[in-house]
C-alpha positions as CSV (number, residue, x, y, z in Angstrom):
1,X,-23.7,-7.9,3.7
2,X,-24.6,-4.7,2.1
3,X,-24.8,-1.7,4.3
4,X,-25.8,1.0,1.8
5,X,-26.2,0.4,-2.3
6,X,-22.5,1.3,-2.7
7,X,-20.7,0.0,0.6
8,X,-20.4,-4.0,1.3
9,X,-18.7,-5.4,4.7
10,X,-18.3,-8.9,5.7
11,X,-15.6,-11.3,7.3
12,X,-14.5,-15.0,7.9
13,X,-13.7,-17.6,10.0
14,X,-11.2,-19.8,9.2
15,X,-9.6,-23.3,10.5
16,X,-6.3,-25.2,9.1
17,X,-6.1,-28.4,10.4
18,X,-3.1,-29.0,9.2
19,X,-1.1,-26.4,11.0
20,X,-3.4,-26.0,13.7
21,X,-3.8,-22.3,13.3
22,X,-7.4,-20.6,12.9
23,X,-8.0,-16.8,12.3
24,X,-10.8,-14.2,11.6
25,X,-10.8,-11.9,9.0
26,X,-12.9,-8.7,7.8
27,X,-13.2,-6.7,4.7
28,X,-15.0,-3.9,3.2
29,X,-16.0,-2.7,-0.3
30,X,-17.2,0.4,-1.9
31,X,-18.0,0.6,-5.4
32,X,-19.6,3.2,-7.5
33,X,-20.6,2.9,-11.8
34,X,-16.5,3.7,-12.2
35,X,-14.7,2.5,-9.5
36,X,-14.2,-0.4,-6.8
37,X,-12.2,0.2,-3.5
38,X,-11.6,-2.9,-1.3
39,X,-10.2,-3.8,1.9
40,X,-8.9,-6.8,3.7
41,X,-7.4,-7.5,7.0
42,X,-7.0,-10.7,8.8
43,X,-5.8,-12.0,12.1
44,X,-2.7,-13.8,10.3
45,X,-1.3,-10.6,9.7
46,X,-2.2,-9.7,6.6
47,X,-3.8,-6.3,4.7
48,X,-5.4,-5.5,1.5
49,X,-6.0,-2.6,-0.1
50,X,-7.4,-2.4,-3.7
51,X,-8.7,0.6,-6.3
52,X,-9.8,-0.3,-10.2
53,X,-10.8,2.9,-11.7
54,X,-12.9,2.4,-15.1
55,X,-11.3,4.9,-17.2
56,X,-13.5,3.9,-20.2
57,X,-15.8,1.1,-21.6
58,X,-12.6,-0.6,-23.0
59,X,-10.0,0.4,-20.1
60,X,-9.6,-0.1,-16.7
61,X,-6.3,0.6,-14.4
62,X,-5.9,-0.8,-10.7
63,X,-3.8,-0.4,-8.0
64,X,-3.2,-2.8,-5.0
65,X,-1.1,-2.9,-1.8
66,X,-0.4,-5.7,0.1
67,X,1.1,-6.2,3.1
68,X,2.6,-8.6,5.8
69,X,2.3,-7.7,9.2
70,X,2.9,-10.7,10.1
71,X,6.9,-12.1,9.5
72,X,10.1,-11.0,10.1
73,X,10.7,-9.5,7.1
74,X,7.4,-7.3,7.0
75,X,6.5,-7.3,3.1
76,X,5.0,-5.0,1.1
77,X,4.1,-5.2,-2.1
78,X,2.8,-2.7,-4.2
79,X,1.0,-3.6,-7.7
80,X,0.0,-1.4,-10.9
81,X,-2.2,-3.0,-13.9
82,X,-4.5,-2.8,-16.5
83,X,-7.1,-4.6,-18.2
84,X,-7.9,-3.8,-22.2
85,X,-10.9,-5.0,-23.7
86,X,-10.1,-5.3,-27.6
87,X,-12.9,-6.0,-30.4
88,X,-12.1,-9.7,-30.1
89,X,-9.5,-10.4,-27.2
90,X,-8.5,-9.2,-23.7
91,X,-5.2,-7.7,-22.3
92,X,-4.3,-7.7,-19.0
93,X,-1.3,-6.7,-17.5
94,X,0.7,-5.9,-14.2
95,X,4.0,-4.4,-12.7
96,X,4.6,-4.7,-9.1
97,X,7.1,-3.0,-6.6
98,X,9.4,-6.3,-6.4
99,X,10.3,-5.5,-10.7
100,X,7.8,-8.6,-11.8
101,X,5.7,-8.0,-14.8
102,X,2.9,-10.2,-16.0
103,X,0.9,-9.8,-19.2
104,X,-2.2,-12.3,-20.0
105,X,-4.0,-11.9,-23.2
106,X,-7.1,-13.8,-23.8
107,X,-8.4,-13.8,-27.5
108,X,-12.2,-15.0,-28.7
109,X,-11.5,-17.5,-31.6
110,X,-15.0,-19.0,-32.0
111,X,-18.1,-18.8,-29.7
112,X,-17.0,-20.8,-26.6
113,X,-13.5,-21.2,-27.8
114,X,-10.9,-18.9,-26.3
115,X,-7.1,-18.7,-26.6
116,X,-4.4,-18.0,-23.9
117,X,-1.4,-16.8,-23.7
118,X,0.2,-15.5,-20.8
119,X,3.5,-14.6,-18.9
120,X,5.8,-13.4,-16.1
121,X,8.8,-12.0,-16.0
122,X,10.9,-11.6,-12.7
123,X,14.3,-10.3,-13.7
124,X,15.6,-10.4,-9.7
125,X,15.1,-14.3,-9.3
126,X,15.8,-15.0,-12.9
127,X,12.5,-16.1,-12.8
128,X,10.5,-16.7,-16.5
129,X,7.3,-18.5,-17.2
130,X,5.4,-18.6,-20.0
131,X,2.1,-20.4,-20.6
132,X,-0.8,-21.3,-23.0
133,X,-3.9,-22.7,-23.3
134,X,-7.4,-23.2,-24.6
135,X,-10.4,-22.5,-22.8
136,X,-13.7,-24.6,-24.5
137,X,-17.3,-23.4,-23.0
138,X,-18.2,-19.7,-21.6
C-alpha cells in the first residue's frame, strides 16, 4: 500500500502446515530516482534491512543486513554488492560478512537468447559452486 509517492508499507500472513507454525510479518519501502531503502521484520524472528544506491546509469552498489533474532546462535549477516550494466551483458556481484563471494554475469547473445555464468565461493566450508546456463525468451 503506498502511503506517500516514495514510501510503501505492507505485511503478511503466513501458515505452514507442515510444521504447524504461522506468523505475521511487516515491511516498509522508501525509494527515491537513486536509491531504494527496505525493511522487513517478521514474527519468526527475522529482520531485513536493505539500501541500493544508483551511483550511475550503468552502476549500482547495495548493502543488506540480516538478521536472526530468532535461534540460539543469533545470526547476522552482513552483505556488500554490485550490479554493472555492460553494452551487452550484466555483472553482478556480492561479498558478505561470513567471507562468501558470488559473481553472476549474464550476457545478451541474440534477442531473447541470454548466457549465464555464475559462482560462489565460500572458503570457510570449502564450499564451491559453479553454474551455467541459457536463458531463451525475455
Amino acid at each position: 500500500m503506498s502511503v506517500t509517492n516514495h514510501l510503501s508499507l505492507g505485511g503478511e500472513v503466513f501458515w505452514n502446515g507442515q510444521h504447524r507454525k504461522s506468523g505475521v510479518g511487516y515491511a516498509a519501502r522508501y525509494n527515491t530516482d537513486k536509491m531504494v531503502a527496505t525493511g522487513q521484520i517478521a514474527s519468526t524472528g527475522m529482520a531485513l534491512l536493505s539500501y541500493v544506491q544508483k551511483v550511475s546509469d550503468k552502476v549500482s552498489l547495495a548493502t543488506d543486513l540480516m538478521c536472526n533474532f530468532n535461534s540460539m546462535s543469533r545470526d547476522v549477516t552482513a552483505s556488500f554488492g554490485y550490479d554493472y550494466i555492460l553494452r551487452q551483458c550484466r555483472l553482478r556481484g556480492k561479498v558478505d560478512s561470513n567471507g562468501v563471494c558470488a559473481a553472476f554475469l549474464e550476457e545478451r547473445l541474440n534477442m531473447g537468447l541470454n548466457f549465464i555464468l555464475s559462482a560462489e565461493l565460500d572458503h570457510k566450508k570449502k564450499d564451491y559452486k559453479f553454474g551455467y546456463g541459457l536463458t531463451v525468451g525475455e
